[in-house]
C-alpha positions as CSV (number, residue, x, y, z in Angstrom):
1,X,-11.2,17.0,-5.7
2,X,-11.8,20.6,-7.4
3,X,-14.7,21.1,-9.5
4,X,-12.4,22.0,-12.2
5,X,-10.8,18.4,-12.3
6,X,-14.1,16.4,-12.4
7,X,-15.3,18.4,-15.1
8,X,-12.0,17.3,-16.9
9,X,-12.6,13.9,-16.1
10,X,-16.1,13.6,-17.1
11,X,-14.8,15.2,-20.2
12,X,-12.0,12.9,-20.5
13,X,-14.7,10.0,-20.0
14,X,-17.0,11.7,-22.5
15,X,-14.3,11.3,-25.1
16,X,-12.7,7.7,-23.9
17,X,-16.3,6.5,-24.9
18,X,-16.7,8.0,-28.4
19,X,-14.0,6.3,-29.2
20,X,-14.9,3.3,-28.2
21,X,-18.4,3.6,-29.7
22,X,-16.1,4.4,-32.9
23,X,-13.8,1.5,-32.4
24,X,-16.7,-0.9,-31.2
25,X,-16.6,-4.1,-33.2
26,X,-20.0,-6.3,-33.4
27,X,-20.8,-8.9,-31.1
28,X,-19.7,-12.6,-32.0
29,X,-23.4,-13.0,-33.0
30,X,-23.7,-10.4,-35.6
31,X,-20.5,-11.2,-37.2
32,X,-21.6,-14.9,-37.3
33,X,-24.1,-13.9,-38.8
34,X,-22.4,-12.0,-41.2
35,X,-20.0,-15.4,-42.1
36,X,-23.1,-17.7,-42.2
37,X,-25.3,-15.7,-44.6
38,X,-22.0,-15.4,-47.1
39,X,-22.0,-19.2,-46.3
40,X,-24.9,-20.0,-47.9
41,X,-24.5,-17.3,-50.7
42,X,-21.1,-19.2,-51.9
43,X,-23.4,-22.5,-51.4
44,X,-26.1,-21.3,-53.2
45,X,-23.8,-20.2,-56.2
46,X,-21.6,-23.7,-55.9
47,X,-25.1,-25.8,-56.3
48,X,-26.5,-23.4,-58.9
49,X,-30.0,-24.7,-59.6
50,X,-33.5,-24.6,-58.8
51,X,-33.6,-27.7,-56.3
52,X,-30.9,-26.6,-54.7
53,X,-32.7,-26.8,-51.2
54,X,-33.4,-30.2,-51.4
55,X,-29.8,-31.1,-52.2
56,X,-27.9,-32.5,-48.8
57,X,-25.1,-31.0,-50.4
58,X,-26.1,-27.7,-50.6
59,X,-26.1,-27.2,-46.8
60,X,-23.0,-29.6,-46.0
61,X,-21.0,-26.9,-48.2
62,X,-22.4,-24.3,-46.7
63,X,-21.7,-25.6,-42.9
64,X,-17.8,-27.0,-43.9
65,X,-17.1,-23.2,-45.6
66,X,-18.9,-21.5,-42.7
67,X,-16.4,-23.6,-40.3
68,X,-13.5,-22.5,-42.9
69,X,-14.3,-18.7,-42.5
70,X,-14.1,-18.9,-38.9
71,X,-11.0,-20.9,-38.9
72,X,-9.6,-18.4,-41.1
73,X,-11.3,-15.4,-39.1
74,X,-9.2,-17.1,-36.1
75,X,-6.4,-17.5,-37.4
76,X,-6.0,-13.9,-39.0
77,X,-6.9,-12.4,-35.2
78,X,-3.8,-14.9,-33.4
79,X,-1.2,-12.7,-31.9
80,X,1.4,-15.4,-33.6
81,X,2.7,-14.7,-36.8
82,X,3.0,-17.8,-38.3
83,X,-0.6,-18.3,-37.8
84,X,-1.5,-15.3,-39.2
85,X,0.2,-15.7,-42.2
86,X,-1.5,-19.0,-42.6
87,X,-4.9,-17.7,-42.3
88,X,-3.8,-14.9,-44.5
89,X,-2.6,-17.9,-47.4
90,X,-6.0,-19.5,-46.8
91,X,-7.8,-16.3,-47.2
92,X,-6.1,-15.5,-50.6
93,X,-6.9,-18.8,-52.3
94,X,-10.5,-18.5,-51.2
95,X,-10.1,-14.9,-52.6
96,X,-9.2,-16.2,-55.5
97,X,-11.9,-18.7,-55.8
98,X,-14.4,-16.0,-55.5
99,X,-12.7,-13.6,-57.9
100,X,-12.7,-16.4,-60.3
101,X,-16.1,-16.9,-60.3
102,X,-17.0,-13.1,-60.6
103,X,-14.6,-13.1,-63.5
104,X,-15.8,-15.9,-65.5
105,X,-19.1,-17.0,-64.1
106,X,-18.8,-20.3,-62.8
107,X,-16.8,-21.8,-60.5
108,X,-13.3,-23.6,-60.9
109,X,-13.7,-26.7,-62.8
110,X,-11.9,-29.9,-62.4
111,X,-10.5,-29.1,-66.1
112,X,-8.9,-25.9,-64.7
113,X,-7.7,-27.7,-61.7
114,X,-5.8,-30.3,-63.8
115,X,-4.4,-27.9,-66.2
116,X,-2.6,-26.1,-62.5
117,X,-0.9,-29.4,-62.7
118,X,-0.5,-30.7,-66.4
119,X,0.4,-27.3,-68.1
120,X,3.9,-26.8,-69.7
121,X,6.2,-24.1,-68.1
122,X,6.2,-22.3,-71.4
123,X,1.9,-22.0,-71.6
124,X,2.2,-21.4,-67.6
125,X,4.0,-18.4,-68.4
126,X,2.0,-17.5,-71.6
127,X,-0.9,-17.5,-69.5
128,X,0.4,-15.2,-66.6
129,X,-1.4,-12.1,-67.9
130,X,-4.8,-13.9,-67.4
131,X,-4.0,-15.4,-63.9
132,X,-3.1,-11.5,-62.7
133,X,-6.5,-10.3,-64.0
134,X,-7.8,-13.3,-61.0
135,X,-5.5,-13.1,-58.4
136,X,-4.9,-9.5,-58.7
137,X,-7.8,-8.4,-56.8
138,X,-8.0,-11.5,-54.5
139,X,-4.9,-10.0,-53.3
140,X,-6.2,-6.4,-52.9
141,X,-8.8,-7.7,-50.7
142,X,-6.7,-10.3,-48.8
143,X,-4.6,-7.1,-47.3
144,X,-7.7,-4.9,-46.7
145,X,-9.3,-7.8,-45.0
146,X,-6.2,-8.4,-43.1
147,X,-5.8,-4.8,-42.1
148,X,-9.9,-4.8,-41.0
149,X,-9.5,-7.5,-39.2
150,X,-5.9,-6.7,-37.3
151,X,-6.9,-3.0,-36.7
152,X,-10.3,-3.1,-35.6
153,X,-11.4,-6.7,-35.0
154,X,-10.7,-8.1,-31.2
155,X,-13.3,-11.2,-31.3
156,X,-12.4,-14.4,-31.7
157,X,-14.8,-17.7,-31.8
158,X,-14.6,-20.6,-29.8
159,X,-13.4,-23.1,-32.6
160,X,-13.2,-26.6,-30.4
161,X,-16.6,-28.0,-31.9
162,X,-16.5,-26.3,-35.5
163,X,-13.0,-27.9,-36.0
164,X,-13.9,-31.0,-34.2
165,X,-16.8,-31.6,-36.4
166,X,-15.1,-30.0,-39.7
167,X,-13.1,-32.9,-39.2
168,X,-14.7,-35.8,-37.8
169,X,-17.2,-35.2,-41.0
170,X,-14.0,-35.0,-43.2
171,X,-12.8,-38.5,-41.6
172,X,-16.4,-39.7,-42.1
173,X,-16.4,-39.0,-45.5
174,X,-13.2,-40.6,-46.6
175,X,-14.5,-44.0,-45.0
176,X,-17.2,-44.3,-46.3
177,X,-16.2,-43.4,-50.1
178,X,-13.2,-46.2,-49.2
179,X,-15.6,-48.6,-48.0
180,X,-19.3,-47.8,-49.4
181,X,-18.8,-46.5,-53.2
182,X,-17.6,-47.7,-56.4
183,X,-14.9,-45.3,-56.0
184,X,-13.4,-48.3,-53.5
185,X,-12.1,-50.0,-56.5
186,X,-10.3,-46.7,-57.8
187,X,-9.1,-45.9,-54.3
188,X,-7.3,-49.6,-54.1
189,X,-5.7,-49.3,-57.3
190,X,-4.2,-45.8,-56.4
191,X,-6.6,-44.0,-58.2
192,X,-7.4,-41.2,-56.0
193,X,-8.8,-38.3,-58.3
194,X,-12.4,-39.7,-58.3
195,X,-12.5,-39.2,-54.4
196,X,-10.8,-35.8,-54.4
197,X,-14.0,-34.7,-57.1
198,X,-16.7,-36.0,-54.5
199,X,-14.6,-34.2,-51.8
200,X,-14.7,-31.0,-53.8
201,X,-18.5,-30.8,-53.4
202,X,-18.8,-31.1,-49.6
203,X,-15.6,-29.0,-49.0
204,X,-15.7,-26.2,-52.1
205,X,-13.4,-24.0,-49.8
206,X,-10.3,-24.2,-50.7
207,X,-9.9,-27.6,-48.9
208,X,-12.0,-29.5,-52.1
209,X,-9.9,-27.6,-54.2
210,X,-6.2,-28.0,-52.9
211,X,-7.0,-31.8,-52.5
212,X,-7.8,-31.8,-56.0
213,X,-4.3,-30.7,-57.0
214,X,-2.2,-32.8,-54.8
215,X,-4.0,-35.7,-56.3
216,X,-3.2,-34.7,-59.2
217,X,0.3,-34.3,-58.8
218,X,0.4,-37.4,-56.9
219,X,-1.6,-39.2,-60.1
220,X,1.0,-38.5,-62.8
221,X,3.0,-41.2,-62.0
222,X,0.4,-43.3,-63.2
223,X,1.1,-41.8,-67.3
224,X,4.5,-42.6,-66.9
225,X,4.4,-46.3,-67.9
226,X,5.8,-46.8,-71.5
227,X,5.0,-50.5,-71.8
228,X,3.3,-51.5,-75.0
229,X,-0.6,-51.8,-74.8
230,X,-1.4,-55.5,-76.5
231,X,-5.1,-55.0,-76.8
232,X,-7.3,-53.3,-79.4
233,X,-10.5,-52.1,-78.8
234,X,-13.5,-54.3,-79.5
235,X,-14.8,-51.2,-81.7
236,X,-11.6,-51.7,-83.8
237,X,-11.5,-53.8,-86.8
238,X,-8.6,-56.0,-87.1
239,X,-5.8,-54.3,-89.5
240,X,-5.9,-54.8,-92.8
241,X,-2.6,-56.8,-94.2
242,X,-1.8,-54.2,-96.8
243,X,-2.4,-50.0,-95.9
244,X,-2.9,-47.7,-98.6
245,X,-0.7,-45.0,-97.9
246,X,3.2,-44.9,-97.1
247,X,2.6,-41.8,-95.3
248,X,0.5,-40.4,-92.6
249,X,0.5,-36.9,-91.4
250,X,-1.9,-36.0,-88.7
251,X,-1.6,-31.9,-88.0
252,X,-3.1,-31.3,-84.6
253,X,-4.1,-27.4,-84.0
254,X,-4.6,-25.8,-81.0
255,X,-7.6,-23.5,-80.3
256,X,-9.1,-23.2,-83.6
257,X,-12.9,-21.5,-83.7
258,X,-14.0,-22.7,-86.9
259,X,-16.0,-19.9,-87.5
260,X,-13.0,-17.8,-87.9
261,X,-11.9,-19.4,-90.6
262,X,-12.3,-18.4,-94.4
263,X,-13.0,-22.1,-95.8
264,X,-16.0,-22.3,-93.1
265,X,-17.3,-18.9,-94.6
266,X,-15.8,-16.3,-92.2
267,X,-15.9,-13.0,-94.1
268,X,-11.8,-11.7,-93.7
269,X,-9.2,-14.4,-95.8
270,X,-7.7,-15.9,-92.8
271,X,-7.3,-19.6,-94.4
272,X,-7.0,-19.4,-98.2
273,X,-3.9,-22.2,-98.4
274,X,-5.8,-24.3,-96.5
275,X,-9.0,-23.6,-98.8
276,X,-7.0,-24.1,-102.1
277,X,-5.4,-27.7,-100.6
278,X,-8.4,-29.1,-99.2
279,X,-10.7,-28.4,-102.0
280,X,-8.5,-30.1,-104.4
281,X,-9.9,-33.5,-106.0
282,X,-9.4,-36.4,-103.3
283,X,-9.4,-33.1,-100.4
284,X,-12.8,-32.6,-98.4
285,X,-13.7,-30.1,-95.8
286,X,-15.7,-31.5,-93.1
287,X,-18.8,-28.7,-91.8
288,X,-19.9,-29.4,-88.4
289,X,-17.0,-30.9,-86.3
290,X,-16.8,-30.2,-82.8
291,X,-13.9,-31.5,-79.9
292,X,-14.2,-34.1,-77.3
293,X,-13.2,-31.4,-75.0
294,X,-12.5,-28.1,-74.2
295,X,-9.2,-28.7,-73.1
296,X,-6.1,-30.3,-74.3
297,X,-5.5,-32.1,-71.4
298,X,-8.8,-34.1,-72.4
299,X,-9.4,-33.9,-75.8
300,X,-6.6,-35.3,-77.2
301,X,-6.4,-38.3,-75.3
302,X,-9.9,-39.3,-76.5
303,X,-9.2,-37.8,-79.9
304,X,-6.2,-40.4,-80.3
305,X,-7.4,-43.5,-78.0
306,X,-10.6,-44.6,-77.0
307,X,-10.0,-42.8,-73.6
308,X,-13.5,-41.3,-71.8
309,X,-14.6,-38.7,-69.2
310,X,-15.6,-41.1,-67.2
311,X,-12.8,-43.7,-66.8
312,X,-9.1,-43.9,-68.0
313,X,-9.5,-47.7,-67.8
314,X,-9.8,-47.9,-71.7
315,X,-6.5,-45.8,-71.9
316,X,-4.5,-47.8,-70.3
317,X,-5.9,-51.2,-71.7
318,X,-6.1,-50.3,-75.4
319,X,-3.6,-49.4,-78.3
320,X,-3.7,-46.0,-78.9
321,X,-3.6,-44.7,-82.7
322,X,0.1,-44.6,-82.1
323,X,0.3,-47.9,-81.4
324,X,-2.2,-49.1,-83.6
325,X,0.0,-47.4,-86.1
326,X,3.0,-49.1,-84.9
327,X,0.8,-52.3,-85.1
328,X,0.5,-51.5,-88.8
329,X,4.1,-51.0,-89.4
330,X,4.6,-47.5,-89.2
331,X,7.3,-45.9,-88.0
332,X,5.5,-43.4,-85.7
333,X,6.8,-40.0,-84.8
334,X,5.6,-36.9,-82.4
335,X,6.3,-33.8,-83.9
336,X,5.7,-30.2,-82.2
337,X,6.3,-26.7,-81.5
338,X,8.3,-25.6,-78.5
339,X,5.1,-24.4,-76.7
340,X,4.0,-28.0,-77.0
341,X,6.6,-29.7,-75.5
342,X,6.0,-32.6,-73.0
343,X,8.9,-32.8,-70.1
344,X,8.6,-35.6,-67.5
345,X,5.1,-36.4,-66.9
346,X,3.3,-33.5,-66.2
347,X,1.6,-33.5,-69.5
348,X,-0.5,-36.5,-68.2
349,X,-2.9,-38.4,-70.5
350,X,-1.3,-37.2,-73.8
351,X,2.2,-37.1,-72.7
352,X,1.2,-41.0,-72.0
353,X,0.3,-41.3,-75.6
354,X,2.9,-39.3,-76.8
355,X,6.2,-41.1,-75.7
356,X,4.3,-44.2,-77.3
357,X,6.0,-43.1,-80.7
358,X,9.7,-44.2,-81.8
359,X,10.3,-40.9,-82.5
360,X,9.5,-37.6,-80.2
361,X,10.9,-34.4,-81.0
362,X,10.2,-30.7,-80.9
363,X,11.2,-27.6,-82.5
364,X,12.7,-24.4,-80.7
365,X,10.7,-21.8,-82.3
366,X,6.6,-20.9,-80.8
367,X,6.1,-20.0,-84.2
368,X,4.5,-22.9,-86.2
369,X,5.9,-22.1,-89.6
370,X,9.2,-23.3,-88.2
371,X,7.7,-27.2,-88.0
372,X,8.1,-27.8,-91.7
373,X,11.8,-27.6,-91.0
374,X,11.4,-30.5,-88.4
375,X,9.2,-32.6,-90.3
376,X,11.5,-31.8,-93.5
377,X,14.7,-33.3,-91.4
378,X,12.2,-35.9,-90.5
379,X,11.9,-37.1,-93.9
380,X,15.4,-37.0,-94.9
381,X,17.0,-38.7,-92.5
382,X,14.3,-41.8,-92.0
383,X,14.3,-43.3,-95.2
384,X,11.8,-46.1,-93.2
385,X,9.1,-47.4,-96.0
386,X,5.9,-46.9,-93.8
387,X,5.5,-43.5,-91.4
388,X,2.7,-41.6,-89.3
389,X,3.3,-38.6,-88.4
390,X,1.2,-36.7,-85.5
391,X,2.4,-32.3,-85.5
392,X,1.2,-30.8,-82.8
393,X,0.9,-26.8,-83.4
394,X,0.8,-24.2,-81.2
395,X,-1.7,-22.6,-83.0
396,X,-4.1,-19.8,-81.5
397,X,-3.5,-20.4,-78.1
398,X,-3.0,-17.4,-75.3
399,X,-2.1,-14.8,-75.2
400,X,-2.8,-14.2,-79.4
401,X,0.3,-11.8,-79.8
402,X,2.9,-14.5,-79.8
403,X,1.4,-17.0,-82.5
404,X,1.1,-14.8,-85.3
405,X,4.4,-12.9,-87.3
406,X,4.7,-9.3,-89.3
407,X,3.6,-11.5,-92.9
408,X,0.2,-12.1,-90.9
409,X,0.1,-8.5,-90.3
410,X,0.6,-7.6,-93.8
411,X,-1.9,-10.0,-95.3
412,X,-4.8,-9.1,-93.0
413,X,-3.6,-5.3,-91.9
414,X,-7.1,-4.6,-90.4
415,X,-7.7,-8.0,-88.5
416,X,-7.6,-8.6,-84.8
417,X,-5.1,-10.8,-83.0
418,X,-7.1,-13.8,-83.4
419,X,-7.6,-13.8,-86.6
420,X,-3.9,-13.4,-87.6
421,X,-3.0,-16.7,-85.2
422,X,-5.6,-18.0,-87.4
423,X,-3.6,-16.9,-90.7
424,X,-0.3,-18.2,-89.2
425,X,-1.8,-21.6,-88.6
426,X,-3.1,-21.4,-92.3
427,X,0.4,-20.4,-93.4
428,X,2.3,-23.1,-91.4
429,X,0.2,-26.6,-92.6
430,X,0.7,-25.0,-96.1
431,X,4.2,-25.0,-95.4
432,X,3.9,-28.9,-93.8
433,X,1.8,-29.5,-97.2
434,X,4.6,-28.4,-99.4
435,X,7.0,-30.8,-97.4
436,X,4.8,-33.8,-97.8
437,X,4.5,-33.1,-101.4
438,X,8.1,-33.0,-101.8
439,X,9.1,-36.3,-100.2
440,X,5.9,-38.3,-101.4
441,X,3.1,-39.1,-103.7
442,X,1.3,-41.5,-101.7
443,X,-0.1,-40.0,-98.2
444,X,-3.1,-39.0,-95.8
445,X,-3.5,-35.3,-94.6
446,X,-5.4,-34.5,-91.8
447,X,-6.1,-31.4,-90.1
448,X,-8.2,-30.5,-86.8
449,X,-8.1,-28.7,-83.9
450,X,-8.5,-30.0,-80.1
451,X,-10.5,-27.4,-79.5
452,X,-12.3,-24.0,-80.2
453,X,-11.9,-20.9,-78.1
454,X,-14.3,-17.8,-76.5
455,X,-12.0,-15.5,-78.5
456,X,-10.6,-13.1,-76.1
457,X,-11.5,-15.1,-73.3
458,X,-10.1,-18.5,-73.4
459,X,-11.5,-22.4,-73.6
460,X,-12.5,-24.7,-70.4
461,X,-14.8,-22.3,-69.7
462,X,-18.4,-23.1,-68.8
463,X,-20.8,-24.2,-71.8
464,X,-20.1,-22.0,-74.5
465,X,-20.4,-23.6,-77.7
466,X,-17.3,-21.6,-79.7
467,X,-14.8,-23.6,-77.5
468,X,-16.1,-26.8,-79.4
469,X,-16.3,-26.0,-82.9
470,X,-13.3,-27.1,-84.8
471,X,-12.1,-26.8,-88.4
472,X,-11.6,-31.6,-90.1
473,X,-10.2,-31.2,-93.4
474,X,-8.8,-34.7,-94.9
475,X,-6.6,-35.6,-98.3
476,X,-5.3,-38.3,-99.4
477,X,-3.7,-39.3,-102.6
């Protein structure tokens, strides 16, 4: 061989390895490494608190998402395509997990989970804008990842005792919450939900989570019983034998900061019907109210029943203020906006309370102005002598632009969305007020909200106090 041609080959050689040297991927143990310290970061954030090394669950989390990364890692690197597009859908939702809690803070809550579920179509939608701001960049970095990993990743981990133990531990777990816990009595009564929360803590990689919302799914059934509840609670005095008022009207908002309202004191006129009515002799405006919950899904159920974070059992075994009503002979009726509308039983706990009433109907308008038509038919029709009313509004709910209307913007020209939604709502139980006056003399007003909001954030959202202040104001004639 000519000198010429080795010199071409050791050049050839020379070049072969800076490539490779460019194209060389870490060893298995480095990128182990890699997956185990962002282990025990998304741990460490899961478990936020000072102990959090002397909590068992702190490293089972971080050794069941360590397990998940590598499956994933596998899974991505397969040469078949339906495996990769697998690890690629697994990837995404853990994506999305992370970009959620970057966004907000915190991790997913239960109360987010359930709303996945228990949402309306129509607030599904309504929220889409909000979901793209998560899942947006989760699925940005789901394709670079997938192109990193495709392009210049060849390893691939030995998965036969990580997925072995992943789910022996899994198995493990689920016998001994059927067997050694109090959730065994849930568990036997088809009550799963309590089970999928303690299964959330040990596998907070997507696992936890997507168990959570097939429970839920699978749970609804249980709030589709319409039977009629005999029992009172013990709290409950027995019912009087005559009631003082021939109507009740019960006007339920829907993400209403107090402190955005003129009759609490808020600077711009955003409530001066409501002010006017409620400050009337026999009116009263109630300071310092706050929700049950942050969330609809919650808050109303233990707004109208004696229902509880902690157990259902007292929603199911009492009378509801519906039926308590109904106990009282009222007619009872379910009034609310098209945004508010309960289909089927995805609406849960206060769909369950809901389709208690004789009478459940909704408008076909968002805009809340339009339920003093419905409660005005209402009245005409039923000439029964006893009735309680519960309107459910749409109110200031998200996204702000489609609660409010152009006579908001003329009133308050200079306010933000909020604060018109706020106006509309002020505008629309003034219209349900006017109703009430026409048709009778002798009734109960109430208005509340379920909830506050973060304005320009949302509600169900960590601790912030906003999302529990709420507006009471009472009347009765």
């Amino acid at each position: 061989m000519s000198l010429l041609t080795k010199n071409n080959q050791s050049k050839d050689e020379r070049i072969f390895m800076k490539l490779c040297r460019i194209k060389k991927v870490p060893p298995v143990m480095l990128l182990l490494l890699v997956y185990t310290s962002f282990s025990i970061v998304w741990s460490y954030c899961y478990y936020r608190y000072e102990s959090v090394l002397k909590n068992f669950g702190f490293y089972t989390t971080a050794i069941t998402t360590l397990f998940f990364i590598m499956i994933v890692h596998n899974c991505i690197c397969s040469c078949r395509k339906l495996v990769v597009a697998f690890g690629s859908l697994l990837l995404f939702l853990f994506l999305s997990e992370i970009s959620y809690f970057v966004f907000y803070g915190e991790m997913i809550s239960e109360g987010v989970l359930d709303s996945i579920v228990e949402t309306n179509s129509y607030e599904a939608l309504s929220m889409a804008k909000q979901t793209l701001i998560i899942i947006g960049p989760a699925f940005i970095a789901t394709f670079l990842i997938l192109l990193i990993l495709k392009k210049f990743v060849c390893i691939k981990f030995r998965l036969f005792i990580p997925v072995t133990l992943y789910v022996i531990f899994l198995l493990l777990f689920i016998y001994f919450l059927a067997n050694y816990t109090v959730m065994k009595a849930d568990l036997e009564r088809g009550y799963y939900k309590p089970a999928a929360s303690a299964l959330r803590k040990c596998y907070s990689a997507v696992l936890g989570d997507l168990s959570y919302i097939l429970v839920s799914y699978a749970s609804t059934d249980i709030y589709s019983n319409t039977h009629e509840i005999e029992k009172f609670n013990e709290a409950v005095l027995l019912p009087p034998n005559k009631t003082d008022n021939d109507l009740i009207v019960f006007i339920m908002g829907e993400s209403s900061f107090v402190n955005r309202y003129s009759s609490y004191g808020y600077h711009k006129q955003t409530t001066p019907f409501m002010t006017k009515i409620f400050r009337q002799n026999k009116g009263c405006i109630i300071p310092n109210s706050h929700s049950a919950a942050a969330f609809t899904l919650d808050s109303i159920p233990m707004t109208l029943s004696f229902n509880t974070p902690e157990s259902d059992d007292n929603l199911f075994n009492n009378k509801s203020i519906i039926e308590m009503a109904k106990s009282n002979h009222y007619k009872t009726y379910w009034l609310a906006s098209a945004g508010q509308a309960i289909k089927g039983t995805f609406n849960t706990k206060f769909g369950f309370i809901a389709r208690k009433s004789d009478v459940v109907s909704f408008s076909e308008d968002r805009l809340d102005t339009t339920l003093s038509l419905l409660l005005e038919e209402t009245l005409q029709k039923d000439h029964s002598p006893k009735k309680f009313i519960f309107v459910h509004l749409s109110g200031s709910h998200k996204p702000y632009k489609g609660g409010y209307d152009e006579i908001d913007k003329q009133a308050l020209p200079d306010a933000e969305e909020y604060d018109l939604t706020i106006h509309h709502t002020d505008r629309a139980v003034k219209a349900l007020y006017d109703v009430i006056n026409k048709y009778s003399d002798n009734y109960t007003m109430i208005y509340t909200s379920d909830h506050g909001e973060i304005v320009n954030v949302g509600h169900g959202i960590g601790d912030n106090v906003d999302q529990f202040l709420i507006p009471f104001m009472f009347m009765s004639t």
